[in-house]
MDAnalysis code that builds the backbone (N, CA, C; Angstrom):
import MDAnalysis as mda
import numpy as np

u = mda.Universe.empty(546, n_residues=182, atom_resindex=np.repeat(np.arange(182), 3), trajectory=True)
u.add_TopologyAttr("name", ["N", "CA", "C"] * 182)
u.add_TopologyAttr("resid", np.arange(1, 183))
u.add_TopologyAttr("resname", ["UNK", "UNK", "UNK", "UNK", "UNK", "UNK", "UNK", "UNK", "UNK", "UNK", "UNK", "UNK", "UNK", "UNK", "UNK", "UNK", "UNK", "UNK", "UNK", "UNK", "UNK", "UNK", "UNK", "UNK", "UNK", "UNK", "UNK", "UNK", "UNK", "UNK", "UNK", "UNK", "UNK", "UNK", "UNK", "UNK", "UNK", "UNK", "UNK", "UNK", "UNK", "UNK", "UNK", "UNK", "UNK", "UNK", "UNK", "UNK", "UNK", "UNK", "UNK", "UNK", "UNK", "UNK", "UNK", "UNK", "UNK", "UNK", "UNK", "UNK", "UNK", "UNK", "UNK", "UNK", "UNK", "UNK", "UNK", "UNK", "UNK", "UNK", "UNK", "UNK", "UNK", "UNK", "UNK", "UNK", "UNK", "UNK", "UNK", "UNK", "UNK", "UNK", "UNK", "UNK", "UNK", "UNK", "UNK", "UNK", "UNK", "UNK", "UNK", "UNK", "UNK", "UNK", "UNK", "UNK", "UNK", "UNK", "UNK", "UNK", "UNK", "UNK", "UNK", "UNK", "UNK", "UNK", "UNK", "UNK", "UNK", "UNK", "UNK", "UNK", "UNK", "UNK", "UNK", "UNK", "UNK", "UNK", "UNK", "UNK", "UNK", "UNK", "UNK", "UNK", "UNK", "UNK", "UNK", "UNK", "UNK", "UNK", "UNK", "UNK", "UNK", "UNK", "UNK", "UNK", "UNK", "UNK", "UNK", "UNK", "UNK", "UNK", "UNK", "UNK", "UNK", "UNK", "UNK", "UNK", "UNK", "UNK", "UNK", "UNK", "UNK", "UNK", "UNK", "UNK", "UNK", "UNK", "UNK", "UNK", "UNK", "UNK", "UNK", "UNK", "UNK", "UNK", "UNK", "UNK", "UNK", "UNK", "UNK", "UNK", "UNK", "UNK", "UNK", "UNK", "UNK", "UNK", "UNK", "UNK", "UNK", "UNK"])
u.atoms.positions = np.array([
    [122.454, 139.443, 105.399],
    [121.654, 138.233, 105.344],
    [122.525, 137.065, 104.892],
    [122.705, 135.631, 105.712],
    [123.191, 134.610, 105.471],
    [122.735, 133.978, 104.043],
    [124.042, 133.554, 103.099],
    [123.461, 133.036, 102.023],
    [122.971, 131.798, 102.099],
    [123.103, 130.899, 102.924],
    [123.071, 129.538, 103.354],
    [122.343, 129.231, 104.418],
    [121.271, 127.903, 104.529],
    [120.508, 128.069, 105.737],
    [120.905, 126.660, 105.758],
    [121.041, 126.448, 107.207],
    [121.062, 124.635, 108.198],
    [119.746, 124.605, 108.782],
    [119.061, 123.916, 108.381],
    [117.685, 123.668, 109.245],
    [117.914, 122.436, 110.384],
    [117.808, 122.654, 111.701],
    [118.146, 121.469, 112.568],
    [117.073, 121.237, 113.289],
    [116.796, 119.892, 113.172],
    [115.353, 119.475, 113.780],
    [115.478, 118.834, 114.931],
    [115.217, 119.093, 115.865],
    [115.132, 118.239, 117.023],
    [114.493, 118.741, 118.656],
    [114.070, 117.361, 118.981],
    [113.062, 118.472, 119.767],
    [114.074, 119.098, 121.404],
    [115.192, 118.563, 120.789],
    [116.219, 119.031, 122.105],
    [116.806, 120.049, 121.998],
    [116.371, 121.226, 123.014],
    [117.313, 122.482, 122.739],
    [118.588, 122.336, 123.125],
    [119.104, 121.486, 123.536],
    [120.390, 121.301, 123.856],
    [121.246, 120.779, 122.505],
    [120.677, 120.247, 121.844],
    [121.025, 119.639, 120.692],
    [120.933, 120.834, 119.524],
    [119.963, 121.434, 119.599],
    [119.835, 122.345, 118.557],
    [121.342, 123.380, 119.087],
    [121.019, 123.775, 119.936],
    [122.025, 124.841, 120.393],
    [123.552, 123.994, 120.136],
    [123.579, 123.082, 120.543],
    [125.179, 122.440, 120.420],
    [125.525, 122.421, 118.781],
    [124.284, 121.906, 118.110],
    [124.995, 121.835, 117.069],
    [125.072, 123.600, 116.098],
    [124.254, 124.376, 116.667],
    [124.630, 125.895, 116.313],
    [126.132, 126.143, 116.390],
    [126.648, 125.908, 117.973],
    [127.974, 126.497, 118.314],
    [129.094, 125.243, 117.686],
    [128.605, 124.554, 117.254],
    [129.908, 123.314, 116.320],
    [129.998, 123.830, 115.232],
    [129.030, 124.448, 114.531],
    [129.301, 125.596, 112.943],
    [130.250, 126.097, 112.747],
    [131.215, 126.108, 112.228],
    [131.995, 127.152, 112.069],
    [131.264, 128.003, 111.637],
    [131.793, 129.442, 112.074],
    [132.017, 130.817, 112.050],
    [131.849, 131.499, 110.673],
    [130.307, 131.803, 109.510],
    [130.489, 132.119, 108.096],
    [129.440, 132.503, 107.725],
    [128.834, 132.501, 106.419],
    [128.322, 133.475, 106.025],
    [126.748, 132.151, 106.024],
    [126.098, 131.515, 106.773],
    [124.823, 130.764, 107.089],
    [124.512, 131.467, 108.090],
    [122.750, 131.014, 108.363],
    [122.048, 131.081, 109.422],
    [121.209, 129.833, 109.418],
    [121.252, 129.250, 111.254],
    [120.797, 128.700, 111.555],
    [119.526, 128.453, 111.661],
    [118.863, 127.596, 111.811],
    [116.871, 127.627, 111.229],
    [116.651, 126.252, 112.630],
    [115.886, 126.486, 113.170],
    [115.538, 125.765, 114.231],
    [114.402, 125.025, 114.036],
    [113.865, 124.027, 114.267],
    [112.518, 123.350, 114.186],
    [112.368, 122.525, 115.493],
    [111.181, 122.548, 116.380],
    [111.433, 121.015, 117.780],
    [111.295, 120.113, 117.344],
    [109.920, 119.659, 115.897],
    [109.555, 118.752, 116.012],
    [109.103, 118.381, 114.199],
    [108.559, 117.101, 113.927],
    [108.794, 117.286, 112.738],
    [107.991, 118.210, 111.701],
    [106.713, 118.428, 112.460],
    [105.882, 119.325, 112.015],
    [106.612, 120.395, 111.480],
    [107.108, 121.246, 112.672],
    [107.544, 122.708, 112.158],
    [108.518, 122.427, 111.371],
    [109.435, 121.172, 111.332],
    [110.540, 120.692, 110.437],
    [110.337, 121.035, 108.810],
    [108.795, 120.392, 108.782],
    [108.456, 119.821, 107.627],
    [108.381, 121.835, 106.828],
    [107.585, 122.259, 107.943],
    [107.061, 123.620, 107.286],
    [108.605, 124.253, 107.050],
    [109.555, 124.702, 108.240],
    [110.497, 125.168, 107.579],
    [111.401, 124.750, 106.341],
    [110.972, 123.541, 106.120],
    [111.717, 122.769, 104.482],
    [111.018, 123.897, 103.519],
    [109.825, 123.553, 103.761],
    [108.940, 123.978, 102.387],
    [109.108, 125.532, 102.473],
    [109.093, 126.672, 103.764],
    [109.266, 127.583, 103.391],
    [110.469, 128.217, 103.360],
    [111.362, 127.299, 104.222],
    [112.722, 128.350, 103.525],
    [113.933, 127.894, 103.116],
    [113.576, 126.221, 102.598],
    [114.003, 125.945, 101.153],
    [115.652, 126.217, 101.999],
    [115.685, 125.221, 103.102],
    [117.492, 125.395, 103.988],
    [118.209, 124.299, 102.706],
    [119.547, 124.973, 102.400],
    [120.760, 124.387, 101.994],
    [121.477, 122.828, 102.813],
    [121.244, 122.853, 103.983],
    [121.113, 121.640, 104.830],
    [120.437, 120.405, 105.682],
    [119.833, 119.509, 106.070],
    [118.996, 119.476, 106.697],
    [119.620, 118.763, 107.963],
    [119.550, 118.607, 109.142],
    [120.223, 118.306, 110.340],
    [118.904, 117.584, 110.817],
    [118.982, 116.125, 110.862],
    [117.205, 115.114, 111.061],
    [117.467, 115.055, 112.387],
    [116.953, 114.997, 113.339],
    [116.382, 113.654, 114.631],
    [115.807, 112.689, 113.866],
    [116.194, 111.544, 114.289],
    [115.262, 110.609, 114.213],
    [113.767, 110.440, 115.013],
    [114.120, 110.832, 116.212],
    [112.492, 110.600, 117.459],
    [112.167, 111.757, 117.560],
    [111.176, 112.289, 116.538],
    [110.266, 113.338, 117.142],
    [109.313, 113.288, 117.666],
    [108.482, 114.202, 117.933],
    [107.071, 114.849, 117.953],
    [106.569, 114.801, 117.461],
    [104.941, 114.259, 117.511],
    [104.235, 115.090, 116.086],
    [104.433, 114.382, 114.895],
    [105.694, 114.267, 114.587],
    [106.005, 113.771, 113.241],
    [107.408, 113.281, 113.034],
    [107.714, 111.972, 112.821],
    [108.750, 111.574, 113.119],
    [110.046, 111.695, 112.670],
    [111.143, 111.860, 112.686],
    [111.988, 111.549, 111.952],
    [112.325, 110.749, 110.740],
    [111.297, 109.797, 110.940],
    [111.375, 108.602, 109.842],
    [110.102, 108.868, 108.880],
    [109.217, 109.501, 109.386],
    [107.926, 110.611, 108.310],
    [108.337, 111.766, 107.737],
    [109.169, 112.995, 108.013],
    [110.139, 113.728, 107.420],
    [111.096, 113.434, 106.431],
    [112.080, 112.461, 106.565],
    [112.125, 111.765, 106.090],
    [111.731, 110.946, 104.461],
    [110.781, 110.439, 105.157],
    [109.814, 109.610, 103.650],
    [109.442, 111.088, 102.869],
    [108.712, 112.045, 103.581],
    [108.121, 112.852, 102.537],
    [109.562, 114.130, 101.824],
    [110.631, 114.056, 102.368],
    [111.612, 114.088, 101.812],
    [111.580, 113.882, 100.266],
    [112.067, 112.145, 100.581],
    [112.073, 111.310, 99.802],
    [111.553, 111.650, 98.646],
    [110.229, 111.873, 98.878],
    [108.858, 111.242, 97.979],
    [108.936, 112.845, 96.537],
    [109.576, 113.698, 97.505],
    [109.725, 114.978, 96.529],
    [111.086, 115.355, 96.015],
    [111.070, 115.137, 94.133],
    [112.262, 115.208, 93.791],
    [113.157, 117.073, 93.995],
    [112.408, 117.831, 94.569],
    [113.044, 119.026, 94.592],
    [113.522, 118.770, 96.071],
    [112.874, 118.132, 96.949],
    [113.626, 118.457, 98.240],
    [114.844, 117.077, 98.662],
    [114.509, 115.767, 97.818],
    [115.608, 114.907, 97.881],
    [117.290, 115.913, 97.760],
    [117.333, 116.835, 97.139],
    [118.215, 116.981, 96.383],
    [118.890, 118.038, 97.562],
    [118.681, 118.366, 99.084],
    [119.163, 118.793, 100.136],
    [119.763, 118.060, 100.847],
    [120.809, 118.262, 100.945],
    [121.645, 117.969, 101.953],
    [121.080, 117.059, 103.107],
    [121.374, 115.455, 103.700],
    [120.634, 115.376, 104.760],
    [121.486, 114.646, 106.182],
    [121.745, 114.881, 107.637],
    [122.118, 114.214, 108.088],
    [121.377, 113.772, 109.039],
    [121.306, 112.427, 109.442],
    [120.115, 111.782, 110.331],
    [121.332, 111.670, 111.406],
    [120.371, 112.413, 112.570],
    [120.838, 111.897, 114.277],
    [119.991, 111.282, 114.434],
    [120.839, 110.498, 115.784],
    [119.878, 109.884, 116.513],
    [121.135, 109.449, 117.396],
    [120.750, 108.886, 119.047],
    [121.069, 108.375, 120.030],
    [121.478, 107.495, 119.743],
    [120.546, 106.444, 119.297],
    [121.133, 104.615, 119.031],
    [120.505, 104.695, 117.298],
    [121.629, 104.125, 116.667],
    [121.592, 103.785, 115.096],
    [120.627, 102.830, 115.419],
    [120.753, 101.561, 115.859],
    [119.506, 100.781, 115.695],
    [118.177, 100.810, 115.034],
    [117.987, 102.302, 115.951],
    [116.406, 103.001, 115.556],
    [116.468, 102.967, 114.169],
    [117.277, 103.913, 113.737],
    [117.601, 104.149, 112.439],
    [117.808, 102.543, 111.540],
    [118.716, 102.061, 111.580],
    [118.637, 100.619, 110.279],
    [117.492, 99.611, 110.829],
    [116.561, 99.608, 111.606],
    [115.122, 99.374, 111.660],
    [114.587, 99.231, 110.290],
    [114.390, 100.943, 110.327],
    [113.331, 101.633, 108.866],
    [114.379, 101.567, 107.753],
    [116.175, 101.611, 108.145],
    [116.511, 101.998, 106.719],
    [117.909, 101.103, 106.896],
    [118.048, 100.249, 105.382],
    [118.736, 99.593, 105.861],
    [120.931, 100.119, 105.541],
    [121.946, 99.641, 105.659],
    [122.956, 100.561, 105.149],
    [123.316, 99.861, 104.259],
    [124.078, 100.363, 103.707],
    [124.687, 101.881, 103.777],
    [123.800, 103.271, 103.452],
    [123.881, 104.069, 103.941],
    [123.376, 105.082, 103.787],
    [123.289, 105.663, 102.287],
    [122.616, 105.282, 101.482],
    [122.976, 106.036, 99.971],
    [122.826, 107.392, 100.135],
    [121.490, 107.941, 100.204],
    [121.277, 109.037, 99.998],
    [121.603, 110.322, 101.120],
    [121.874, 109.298, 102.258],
    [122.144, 110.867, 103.334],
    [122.997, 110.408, 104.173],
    [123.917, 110.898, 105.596],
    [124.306, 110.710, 106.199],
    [124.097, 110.213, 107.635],
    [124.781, 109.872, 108.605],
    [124.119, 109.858, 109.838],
    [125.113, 110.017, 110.828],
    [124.443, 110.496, 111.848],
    [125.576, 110.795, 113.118],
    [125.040, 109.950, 114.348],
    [125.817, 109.585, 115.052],
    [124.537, 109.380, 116.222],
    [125.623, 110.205, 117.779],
    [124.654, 110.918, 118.196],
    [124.547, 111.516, 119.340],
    [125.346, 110.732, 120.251],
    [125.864, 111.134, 121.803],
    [126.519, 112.672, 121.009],
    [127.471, 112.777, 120.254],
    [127.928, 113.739, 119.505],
    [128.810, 113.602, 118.975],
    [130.001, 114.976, 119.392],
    [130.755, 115.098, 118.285],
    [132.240, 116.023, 118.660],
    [132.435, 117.017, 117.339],
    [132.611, 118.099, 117.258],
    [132.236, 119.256, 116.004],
    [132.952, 117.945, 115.369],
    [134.593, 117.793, 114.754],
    [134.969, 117.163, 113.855],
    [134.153, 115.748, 113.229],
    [133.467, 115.506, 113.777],
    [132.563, 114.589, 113.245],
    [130.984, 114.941, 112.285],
    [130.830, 116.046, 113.136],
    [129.373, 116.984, 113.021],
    [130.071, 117.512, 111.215],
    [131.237, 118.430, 111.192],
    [131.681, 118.597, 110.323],
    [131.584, 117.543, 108.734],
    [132.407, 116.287, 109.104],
    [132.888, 114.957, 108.296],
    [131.348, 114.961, 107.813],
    [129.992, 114.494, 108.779],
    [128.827, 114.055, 108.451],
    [128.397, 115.123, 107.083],
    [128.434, 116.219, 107.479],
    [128.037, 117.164, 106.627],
    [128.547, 116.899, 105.141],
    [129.712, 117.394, 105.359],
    [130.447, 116.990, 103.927],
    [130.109, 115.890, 103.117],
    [130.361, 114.306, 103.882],
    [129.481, 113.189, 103.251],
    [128.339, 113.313, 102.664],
    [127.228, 114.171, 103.138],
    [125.626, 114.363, 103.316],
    [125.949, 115.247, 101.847],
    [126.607, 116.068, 102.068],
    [126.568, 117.020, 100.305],
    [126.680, 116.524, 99.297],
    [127.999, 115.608, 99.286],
    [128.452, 114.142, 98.202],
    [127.132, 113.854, 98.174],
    [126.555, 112.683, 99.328],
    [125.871, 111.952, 98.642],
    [124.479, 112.394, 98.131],
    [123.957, 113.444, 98.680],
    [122.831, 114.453, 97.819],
    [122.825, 114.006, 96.525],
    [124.050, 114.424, 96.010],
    [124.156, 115.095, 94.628],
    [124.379, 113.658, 93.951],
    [123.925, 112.481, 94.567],
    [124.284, 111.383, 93.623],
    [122.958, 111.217, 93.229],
    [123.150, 110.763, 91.579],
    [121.812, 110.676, 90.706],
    [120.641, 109.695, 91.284],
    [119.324, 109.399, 91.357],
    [118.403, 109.025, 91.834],
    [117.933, 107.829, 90.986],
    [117.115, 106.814, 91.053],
    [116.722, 105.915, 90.649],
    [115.435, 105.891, 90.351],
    [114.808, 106.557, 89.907],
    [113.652, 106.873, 89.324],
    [112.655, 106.005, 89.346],
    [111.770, 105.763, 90.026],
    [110.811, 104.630, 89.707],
    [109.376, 105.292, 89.179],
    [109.554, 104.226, 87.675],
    [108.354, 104.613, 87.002],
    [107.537, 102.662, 87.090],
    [106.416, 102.994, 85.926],
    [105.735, 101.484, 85.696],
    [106.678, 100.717, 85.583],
    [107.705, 100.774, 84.844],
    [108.200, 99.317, 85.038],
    [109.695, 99.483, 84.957],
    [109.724, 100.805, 85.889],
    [111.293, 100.897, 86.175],
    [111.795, 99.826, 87.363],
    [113.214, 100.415, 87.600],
    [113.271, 99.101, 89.010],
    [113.050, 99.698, 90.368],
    [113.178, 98.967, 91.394],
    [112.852, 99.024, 92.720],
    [114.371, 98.759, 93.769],
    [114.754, 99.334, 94.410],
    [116.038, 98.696, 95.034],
    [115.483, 98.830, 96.461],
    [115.657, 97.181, 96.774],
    [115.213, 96.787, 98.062],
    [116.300, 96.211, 98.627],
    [117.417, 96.788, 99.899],
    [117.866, 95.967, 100.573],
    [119.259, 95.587, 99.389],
    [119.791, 96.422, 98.544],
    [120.744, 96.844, 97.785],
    [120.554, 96.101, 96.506],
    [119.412, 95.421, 95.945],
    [118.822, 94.409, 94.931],
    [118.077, 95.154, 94.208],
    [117.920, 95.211, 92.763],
    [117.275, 95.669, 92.098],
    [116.302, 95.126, 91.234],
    [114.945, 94.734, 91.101],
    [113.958, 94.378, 90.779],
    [112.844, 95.345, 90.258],
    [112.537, 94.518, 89.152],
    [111.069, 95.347, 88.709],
    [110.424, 95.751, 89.291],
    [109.258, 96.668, 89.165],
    [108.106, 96.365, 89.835],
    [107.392, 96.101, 89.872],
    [107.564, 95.072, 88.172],
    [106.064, 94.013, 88.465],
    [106.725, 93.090, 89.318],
    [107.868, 92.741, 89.745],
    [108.338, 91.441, 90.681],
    [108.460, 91.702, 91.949],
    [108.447, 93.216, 92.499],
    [107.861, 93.954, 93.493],
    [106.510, 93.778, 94.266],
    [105.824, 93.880, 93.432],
    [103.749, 94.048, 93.419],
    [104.060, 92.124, 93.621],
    [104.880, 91.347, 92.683],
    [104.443, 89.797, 92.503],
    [104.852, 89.617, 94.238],
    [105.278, 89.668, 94.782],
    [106.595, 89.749, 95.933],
    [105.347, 89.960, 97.019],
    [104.582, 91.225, 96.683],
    [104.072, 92.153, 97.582],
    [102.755, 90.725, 97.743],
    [102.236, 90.488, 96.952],
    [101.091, 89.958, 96.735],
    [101.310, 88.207, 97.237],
    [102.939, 88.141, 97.310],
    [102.810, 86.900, 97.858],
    [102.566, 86.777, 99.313],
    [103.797, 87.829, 99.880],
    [103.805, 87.851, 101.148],
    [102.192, 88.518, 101.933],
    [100.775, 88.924, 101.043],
    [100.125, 89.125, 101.823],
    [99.322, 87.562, 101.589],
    [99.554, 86.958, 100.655],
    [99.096, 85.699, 101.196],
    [99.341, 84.809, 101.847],
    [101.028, 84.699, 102.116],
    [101.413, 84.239, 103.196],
    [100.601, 84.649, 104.646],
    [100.747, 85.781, 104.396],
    [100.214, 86.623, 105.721],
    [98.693, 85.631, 106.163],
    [98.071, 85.517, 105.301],
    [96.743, 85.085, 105.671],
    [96.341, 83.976, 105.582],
    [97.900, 82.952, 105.400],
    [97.893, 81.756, 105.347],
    [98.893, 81.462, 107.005],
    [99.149, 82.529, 107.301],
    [99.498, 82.075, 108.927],
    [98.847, 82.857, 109.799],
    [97.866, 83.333, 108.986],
    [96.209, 83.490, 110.294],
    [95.538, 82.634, 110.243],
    [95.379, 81.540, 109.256],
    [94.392, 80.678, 108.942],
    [95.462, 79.613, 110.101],
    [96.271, 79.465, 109.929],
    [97.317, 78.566, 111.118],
    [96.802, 78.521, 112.410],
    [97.543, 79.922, 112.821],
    [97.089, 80.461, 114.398],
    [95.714, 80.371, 114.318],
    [94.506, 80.446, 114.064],
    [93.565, 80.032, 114.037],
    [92.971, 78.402, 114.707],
    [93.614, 77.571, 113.436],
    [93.672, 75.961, 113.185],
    [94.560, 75.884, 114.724],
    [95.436, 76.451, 115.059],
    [96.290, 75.955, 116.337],
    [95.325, 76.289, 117.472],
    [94.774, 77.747, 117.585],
    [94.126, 78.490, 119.046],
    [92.520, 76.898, 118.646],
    [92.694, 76.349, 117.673],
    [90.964, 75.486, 118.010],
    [91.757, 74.265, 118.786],
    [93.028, 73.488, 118.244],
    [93.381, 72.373, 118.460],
    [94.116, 72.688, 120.405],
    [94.519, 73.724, 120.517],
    [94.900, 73.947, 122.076],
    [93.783, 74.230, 122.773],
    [92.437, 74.377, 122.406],
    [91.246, 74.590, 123.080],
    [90.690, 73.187, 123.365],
    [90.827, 72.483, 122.448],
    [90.633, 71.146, 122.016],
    [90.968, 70.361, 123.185],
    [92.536, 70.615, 123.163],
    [93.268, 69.692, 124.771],
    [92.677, 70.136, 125.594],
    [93.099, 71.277, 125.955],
    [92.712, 71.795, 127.399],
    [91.515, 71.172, 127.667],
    [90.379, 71.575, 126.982],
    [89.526, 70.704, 127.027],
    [89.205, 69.216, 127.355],
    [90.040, 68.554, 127.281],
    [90.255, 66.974, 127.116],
    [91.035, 66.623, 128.346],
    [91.582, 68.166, 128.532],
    [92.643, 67.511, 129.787],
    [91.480, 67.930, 131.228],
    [90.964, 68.327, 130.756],
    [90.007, 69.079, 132.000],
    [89.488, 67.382, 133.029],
])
């Protein structure tokens, strides 16, 4: 029995299989998932030494795997490398440098598949930032409270509803012309 498990998620068997035969040759077994669903279940039940992400799943995304990752301090602490086709997708939802995990993007070449890994172990094992009541928040490499977080949060939803009240005031005044021009 392998002491070490790689869990690789993706809903491409071509991908799963490629990155099987880029392994070197040792004492792991490989753990397969298509999509993030079964992803999520093989985390929780067999607790893999690695995690190998897609970003675009099934079911459940790469970027929802992911968060609930995140959200649990026993499973942050696995190994993680995010694929994906185009990074883009990826610094969308997350911005870089990568603190906590690695990333590859497809396709790639074993010596790289390798490098990612190694990085992904380092940065695991770097200590976490704990957010409690009035610990901090790091947004976008800045660190802030989180009462200046919530203050932040609470502005921008009034912004928000101060440029519906706009588009509003605008869709009456362009009804207005048209009207006039008729």
């Amino acid at each position: 029995m392998a002491s070490h498990k790689i869990l690789v998620i993706d809903d491409s068997r071509v991908i799963r299989m490629r990155v099987r035969d880029m392994l070197p040759q040792g004492n792991f077994e490989v753990i397969e998932a298509k999509d993030g669903v079964e992803g999520m279940e093989a985390i929780r039940d067999q607790r893999p030494n690695l995690i190998m992400l897609d970003f675009l799943l099934p079911r459940m995304s790469g970027w929802e795997v992911f968060q609930e990752i995140q959200a649990n301090p026993d499973l942050q602490r696995i190994p993680l490398v995010m694929m994906s086709g185009r990074k883009e997708e990826v610094t969308e939802k997350m911005s870089e440098p990568f603190e906590y995990f690695e990333f590859i993007q497809k396709p790639f070449e074993q010596k790289e598949l390798i490098e990612a890994i190694k990085s992904a172990m380092v940065k695991a094992r770097k200590p976490r930032r704990p957010v409690t009541a009035a610990g901090p928040v790091t947004t976008a490499g800045e660190t802030v409270s989180l009462a200046e977080f919530q203050a932040l949060q609470a502005q921008v939803q009034q912004l928000q509803g101060e440029v519906a009240q706009l588009k509003g005031h605008l869709a009456k005044v362009l009804a207005f012309i048209k009207q006039k021009l008729k």
